[in-house]
C-alpha positions as CSV (number, residue, x, y, z in Angstrom):
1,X,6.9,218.3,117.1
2,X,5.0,221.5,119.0
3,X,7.5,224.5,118.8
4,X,7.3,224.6,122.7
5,X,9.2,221.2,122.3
6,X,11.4,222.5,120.0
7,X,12.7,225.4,122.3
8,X,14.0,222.3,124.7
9,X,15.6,220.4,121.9
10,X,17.2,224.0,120.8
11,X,18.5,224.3,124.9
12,X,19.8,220.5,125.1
13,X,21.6,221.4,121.8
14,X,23.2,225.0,123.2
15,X,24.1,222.5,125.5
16,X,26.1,220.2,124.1
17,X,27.3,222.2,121.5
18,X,28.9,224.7,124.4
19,X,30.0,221.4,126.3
20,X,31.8,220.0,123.2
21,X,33.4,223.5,122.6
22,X,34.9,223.8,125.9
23,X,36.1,220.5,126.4
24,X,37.7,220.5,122.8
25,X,39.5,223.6,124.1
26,X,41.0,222.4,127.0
27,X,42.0,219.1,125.1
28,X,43.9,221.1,122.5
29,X,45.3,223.7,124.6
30,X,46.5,221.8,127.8
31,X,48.0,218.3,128.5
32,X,46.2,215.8,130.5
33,X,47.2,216.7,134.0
34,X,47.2,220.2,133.7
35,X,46.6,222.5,136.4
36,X,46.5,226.6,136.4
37,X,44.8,228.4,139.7
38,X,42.1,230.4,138.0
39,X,41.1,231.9,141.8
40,X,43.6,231.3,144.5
41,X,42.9,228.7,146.7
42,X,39.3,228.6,145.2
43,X,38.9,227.6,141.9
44,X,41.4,225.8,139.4
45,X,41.8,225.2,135.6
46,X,42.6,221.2,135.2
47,X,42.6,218.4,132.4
48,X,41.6,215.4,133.4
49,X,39.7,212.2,132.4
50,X,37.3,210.2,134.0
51,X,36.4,207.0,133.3
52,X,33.9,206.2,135.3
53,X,31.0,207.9,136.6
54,X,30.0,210.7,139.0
55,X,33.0,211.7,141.5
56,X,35.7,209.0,139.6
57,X,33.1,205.8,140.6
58,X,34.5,203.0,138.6
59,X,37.2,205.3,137.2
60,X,39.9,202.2,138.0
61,X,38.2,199.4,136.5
62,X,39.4,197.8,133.4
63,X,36.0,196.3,132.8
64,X,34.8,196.5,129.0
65,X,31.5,196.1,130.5
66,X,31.2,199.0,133.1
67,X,32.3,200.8,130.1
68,X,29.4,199.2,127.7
69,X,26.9,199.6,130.7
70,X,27.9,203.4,131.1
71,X,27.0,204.3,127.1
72,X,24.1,202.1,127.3
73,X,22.6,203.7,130.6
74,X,23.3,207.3,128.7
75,X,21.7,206.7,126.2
76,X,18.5,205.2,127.5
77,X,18.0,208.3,130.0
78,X,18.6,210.5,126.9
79,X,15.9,209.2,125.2
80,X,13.8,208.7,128.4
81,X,14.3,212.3,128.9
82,X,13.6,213.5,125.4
83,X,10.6,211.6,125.1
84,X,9.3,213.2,128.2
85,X,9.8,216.3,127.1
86,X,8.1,215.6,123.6
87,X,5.3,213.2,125.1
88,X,4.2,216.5,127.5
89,X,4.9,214.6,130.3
90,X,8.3,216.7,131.4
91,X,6.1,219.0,133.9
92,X,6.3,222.6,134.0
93,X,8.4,225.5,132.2
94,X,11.3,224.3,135.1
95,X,11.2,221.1,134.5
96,X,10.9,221.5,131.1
97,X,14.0,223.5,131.2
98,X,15.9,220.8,133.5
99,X,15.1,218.3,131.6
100,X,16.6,220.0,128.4
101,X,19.4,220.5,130.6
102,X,20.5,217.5,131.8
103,X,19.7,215.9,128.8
104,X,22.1,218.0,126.3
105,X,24.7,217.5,129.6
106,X,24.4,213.8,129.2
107,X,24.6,213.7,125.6
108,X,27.9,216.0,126.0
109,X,29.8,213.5,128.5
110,X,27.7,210.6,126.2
111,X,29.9,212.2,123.5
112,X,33.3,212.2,125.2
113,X,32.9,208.6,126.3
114,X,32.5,207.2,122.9
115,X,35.2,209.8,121.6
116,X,37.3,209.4,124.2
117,X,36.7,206.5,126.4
118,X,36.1,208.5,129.6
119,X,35.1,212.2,130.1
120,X,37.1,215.4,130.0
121,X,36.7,217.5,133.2
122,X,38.7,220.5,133.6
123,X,37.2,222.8,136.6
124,X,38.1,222.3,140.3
125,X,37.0,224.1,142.7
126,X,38.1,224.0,146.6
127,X,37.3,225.4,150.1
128,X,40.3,225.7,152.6
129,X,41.4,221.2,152.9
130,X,38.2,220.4,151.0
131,X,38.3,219.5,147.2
132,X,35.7,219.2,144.5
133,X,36.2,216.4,142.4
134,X,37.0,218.2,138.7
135,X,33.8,218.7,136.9
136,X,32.9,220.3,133.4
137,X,30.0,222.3,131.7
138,X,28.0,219.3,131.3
139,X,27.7,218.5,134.4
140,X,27.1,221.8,135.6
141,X,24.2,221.9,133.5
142,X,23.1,218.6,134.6
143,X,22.9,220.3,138.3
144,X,21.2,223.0,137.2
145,X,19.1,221.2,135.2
146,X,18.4,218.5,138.6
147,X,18.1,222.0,140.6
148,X,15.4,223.5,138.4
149,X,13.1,219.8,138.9
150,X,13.6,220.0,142.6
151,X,13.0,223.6,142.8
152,X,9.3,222.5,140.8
153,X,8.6,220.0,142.7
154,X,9.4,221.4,146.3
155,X,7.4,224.7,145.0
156,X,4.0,223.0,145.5
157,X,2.7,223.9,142.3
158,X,1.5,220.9,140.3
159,X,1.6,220.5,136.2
160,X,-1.9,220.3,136.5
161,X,-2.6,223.4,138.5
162,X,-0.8,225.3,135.8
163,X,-2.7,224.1,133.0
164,X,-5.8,225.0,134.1
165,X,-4.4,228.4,134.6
């Protein structure tokens, strides 16, 4: 493995491991259901689990197979992503960097479903009437990590502009 795909694997593991950490935390600490303003009418400690996928999608279905097709669907675009990232094919240092993210974000909500059947969130943010479904550091660094590709991609400098460089 070339030590500049090592750095990633080192990222997606801060990652998860800082994912994990957190969650554990709130698991330990609070009850599911929990809720503690953090910021007033901004931003608000929860616990919560989802089931399903992005934004509570399929969160009410009893289906063993959603649930299969969820851990199955992880896992491949872990390994899709990881084997970009050691095949060189992952792009530039930001998408290098994205990619490392999102991967260690899936692996962290990866985790929680096989631990836990669903995924701890326990951050809510909010704006006046509008409310942001409850999120956790996984997915943040799954956004970032998305952010950092588009940013790459919408900068106009190609891969292969850079390594002629």
């Amino acid at each position: 493995m070339p030590a500049s795909s090592a750095r990633w694997l080192w990222l997606a593991l801060a990652v998860l491991a800082a994912d994990r950490a957190s969650k554990f935390a709130i698991e330990q600490l609070t009850a599911e259901g929990f809720r503690r303003p953090l910021v007033p009418n901004f931003a608000d400690l929860v616990h919560s689990v989802n089931a399903g996928i992005a934004f509570g999608l399929f969160s009410g279905t009893t289906s063993n197979w959603i649930s299969f097709l969820l851990v199955l669907s992880s896992a491949a675009v872990i390994l899709l992503l990881f084997w970009l990232l050691f095949a060189g094919h992952a792009g530039g240092i930001e998408s290098q960097a994205g990619i490392a993210l999102i991967a260690g974000g899936a692996a962290g909500n990866l985790m929680d479903r096989l631990l836990h059947g669903g995924v701890t969130d326990f951050l809510e943010l909010r704006a006046g009437n509008f409310r942001w479904p409850a999120f956790n550091f996984a997915d943040s660094a799954i956004t970032i990590g998305a952010a950092l590709i588009i940013f790459e991609l919408l900068s106009g400098e190609s891969h292969a502009t850079r390594a002629r460089s």
